[in-house]
Structures are given as structure tokens and as C-alpha cells.
N, C-alpha and C positions, 0 to 999 in steps of 0.2 A: 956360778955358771947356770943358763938357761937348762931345766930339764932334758928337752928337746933338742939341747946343742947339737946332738951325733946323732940325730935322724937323716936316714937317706931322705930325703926330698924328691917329689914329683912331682910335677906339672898337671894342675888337676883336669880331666876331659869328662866329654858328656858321658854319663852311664858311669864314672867312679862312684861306686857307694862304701858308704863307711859301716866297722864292725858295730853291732849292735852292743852296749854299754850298759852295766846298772850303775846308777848314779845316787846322790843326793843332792841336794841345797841346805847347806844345814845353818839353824839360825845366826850362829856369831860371823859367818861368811857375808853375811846380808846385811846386819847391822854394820860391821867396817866399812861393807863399800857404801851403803845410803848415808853413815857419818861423814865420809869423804867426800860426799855431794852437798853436805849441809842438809841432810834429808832426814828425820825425824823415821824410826825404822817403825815406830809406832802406830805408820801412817798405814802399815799393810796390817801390821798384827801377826800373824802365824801364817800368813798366808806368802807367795813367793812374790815377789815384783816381776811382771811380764818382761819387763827388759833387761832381766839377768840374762836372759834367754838368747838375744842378742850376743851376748858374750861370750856363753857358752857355747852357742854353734860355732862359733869361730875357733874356739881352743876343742872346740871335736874333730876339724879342721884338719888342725894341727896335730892332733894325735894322732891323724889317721896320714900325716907327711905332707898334709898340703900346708905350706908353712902362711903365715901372713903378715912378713917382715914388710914393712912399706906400702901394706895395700888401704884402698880407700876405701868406705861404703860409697855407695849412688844411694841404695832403695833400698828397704826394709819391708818386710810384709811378715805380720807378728799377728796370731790369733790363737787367744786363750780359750780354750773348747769348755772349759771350766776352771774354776780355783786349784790349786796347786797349795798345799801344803808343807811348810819346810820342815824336813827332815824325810819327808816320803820317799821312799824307792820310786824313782824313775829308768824308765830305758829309753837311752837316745839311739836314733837311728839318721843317717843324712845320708846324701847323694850327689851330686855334681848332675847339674840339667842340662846347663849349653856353655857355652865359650864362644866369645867374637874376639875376634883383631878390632881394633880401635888404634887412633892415630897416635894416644897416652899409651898401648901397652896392649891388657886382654880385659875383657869384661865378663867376668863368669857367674852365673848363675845356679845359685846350690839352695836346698832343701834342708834343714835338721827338725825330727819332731823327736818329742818328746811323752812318753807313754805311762800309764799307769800300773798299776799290778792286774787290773783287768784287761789290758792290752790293747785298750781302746787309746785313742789319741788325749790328751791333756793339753799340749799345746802345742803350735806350729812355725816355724818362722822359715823364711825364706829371704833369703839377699843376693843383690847385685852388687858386685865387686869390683873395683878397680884393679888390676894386678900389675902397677907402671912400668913401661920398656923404659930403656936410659934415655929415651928421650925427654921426659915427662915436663922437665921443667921448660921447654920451649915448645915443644908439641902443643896442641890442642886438640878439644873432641874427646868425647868418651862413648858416642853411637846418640841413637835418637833418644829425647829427653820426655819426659812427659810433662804434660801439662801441669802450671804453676796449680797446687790447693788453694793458695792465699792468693790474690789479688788485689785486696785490698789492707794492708795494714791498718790503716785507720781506723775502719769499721768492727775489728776486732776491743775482747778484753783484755785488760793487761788482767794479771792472776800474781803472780809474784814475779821475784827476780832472782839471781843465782851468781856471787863473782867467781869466776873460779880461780886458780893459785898455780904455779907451778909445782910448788907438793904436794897441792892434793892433788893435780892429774897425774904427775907423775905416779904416786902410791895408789892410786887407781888402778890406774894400768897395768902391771907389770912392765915384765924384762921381756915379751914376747914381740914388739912394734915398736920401734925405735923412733917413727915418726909421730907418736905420741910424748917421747920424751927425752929427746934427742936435738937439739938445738941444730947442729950441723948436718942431721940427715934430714930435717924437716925442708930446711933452704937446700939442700942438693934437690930437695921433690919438689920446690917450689914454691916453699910455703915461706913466710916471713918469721913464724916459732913454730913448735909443737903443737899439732890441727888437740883437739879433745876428739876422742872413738865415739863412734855412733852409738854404741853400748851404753857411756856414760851421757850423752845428750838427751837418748827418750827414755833417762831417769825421770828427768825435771820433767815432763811430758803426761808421764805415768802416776807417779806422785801426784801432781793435779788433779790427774782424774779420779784418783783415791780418794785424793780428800775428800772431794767433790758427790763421786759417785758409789766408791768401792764396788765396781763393777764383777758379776759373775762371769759374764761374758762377752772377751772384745776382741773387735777385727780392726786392728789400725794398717794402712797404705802410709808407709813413713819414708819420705825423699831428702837426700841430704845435699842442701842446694848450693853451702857456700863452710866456709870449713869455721869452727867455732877455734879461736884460740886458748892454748893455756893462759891466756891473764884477758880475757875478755868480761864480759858482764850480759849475762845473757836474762831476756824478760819473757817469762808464759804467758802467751796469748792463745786467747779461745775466741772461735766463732761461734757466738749462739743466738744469732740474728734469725734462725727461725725458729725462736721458742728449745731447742735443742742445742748441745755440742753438735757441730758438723766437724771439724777443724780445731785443729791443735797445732801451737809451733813454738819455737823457740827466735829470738825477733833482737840481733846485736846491731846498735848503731842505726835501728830503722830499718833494717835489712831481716827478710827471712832467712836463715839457714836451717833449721832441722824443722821439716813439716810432718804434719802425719794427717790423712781422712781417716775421719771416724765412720768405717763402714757399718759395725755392729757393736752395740752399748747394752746389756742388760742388767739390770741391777737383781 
């Protein structure tokens, strides 16, 4: 049984903020999940993978009662103020920004950062949420959309490719989001299987830019435009048509689903 089973539940609103937390990322946690992606954990070395962070905020989420049975990403906004090393003491802190009605349900906007022993910020992420009403699977709309990164696939690199499995997304995941590995509540929300969590998509995303760049410092804008499935084949593609990464995405069938701008890169 899920930890959380017997938590009251709330409805998260603007101004919720969550308890402040000491944490860690400790190595063998990071090794299982980037083995589960086909990720090489050698790729980070001692340092954390920015898109654990994704993950995390959401299961801080949930310990703080705002549950995320069924919810979707839209947007991602992830910035690493610095490297992150595993096993460090970190304190998380998050909050709840805004909430809208949409035609799918609520679209909520929440904050979690993550802090260092000097109390200075270490990392940031913030996401846009889908929270589906029971309409989902016939509704449409989730509010205003932003502008496509990619517009051109073509003109992009391909970088590598990634198949995923229905056991590894399932053991990815956990027992928290049933529409990650639940066959029957994925098609009750609309889906045709089990979507893969935004979490595990800007793995392959991140990973790249490790190999690549093993960045100190990055600000990625990451939009999740169409849903990846548990047994899809997903390919990383990079924009670096002006002498630089601008763009990062994940690209099944010819189609983008996980984008991200690269606002800020420093090695």
C-alpha cells in the first residue's frame, strides 16, 4: 500500500505553501532510476541529475496532501543555480502560485526550490499542471498554450534514441500516478497506454546535455506537447544551428513531445 494512502487530501490554492524539509539525493537512488532510462549514471558522476528535481517537487507535493493521482505536466521550468551533489543535505521549500478552471479540469501553478546548507537557492523548478475534472477524455483545452520551441524538426540533430518498456516505466514510477502505469486509468483519461511522467522524459534531455556539456549552470523552459508512451521509441534532438544548443526535445514518430529552451548553459 501506497505511503500516502490515509492522507486527508486538499485541493491545492494560490498562497498554499509547503513545510520546509531536509532531504538528500543519495547515490544508489540515482543510479536505479538513470539504469531504468538506459542512462549510464556515470554520465553525471557525483553530481545530481537536474531532472530528479522534477520528481521531487511533485512527491513534496504530495507530502504536503496535494496528491497527483492522474495529473498531467503542460510546462516545466527547471534552473540549476549550481551543481548539486549527491548525498548533500538539501531543504525543500514549495508553494502553490495560481489555479485556473480549464475545460480538462484545473491548471495549477506551483513553485519547489531547493537549498543548500548556506540557505542560498541550489536549484528551482516550477510546473504547470493539469489536475483532470471527469470530463477529460472528451473535453478539450488546457488555457493558452505557448509558443511551439521546435518548428522545425528537420533542421534539428538527432543525438541518440531511447525505447522505453512497460517495466521500466512502470519501476520508474512508482505506486503514486496510476496513469503512468495503469492501463485502464490511462484510457479512462484518454490516453491509448500509460503517458511516461515528465520526470522521466527530461532524463534523456539532461543526459545529453551532460554528455555534451556537463553544464554548472542551466535554465531550461521545458513544454510537454503530446504524451510519450510506455512502449514508444523516443529520439534527442538538438538545435545548434546557431553555433550553440538553443533547443532540446524528445521527437516520436516525427512528432515533438517533450521540448525544452535552453535559456542559460554554462560550463
Amino acid at each position: 500500500m501506497s505511503q500516502t494512502a490515509d492522507l486527508d487530501w486538499i485541493e491545492p490554492y494560490p498562497g498554499l505553501s509547503y513545510r520546509d524539509r531536509l532531504m538528500t539525493v543519495a547515490e544508489p537512488d540515482q543510479q536505479r532510476l538513470l539504469t531504468l532510462c538506459g542512462i549510464d549514471p556515470a554520465v553525471f558522476g557525483e553530481h545530481i541529475d537536474p531532472a530528479a528535481f522534477i520528481t521531487l517537487a511533485i512527491q513534496e507535493g504530495v507530502r504536503n496532501r496535494v496528491h497527483a493521482n492522474g495529473t498531467v505536466n503542460l510546462a516545466q521550468r527547471l534552473v540549476q543555480h549550481r551543481p548539486l551533489t549527491l548525498g548533500e543535505p538539501l531543504t525543500v521549500s514549495g508553494r502553490i502560485l495560481d489555479m485556473q478552471e480549464v475545460p480538462r479540469g484545473r491548471v495549477v501553478t506551483s513553485e519547489t526550490w531547493f537549498s543548500g546548507a548556506d540557505g542560498q537557492r541550489a536549484l528551482t523548478t516550477g510546473r504547470l499542471s493539469l489536475r483532470p475534472g471527469a470530463a477529460m477524455a472528451s473535453a478539450s483545452g488546457t488555457g493558452e498554450k505557448a509558443a511551439p520551441v521546435v518548428t522545425d524538426v528537420n533542421a534539428l540533430t538527432a543525438l541518440e534514441s531511447a525505447t522505453l518498456t512497460p517495466e521500466g516505466v512502470a519501476a520508474y514510477t512508482g505506486p503514486e500516478n496510476p496513469i503512468h502505469f495503469d492501463p485502464d486509468v490511462a484510457r479512462r483519461k484518454g490516453y491509448r497506454a500509460p503517458i511516461v511522467g515528465g520526470g522521466q522524459c527530461v532524463r534523456f534531455l539532461t543526459a545529453a546535455l551532460w554528455r555534451r556539456f556537463a553544464p554548472r549552470t542551466l535554465g531550461l523552459e521545458i513544454f510537454f506537447r503530446r504524451p510519450v508512451f510506455w512502449d514508444d521509441t523516443a529520439t534527442v534532438m538538438a538545435d545548434e544551428r546557431e553555433g550553440r544548443w538553443t533547443a532540446i526535445c524528445l521527437v516520436v514518430n516525427g512528432k515533438v513531445t517533450t521540448e525544452a529552451r535552453i535559456t542559460e548553459l554554462s560550463a
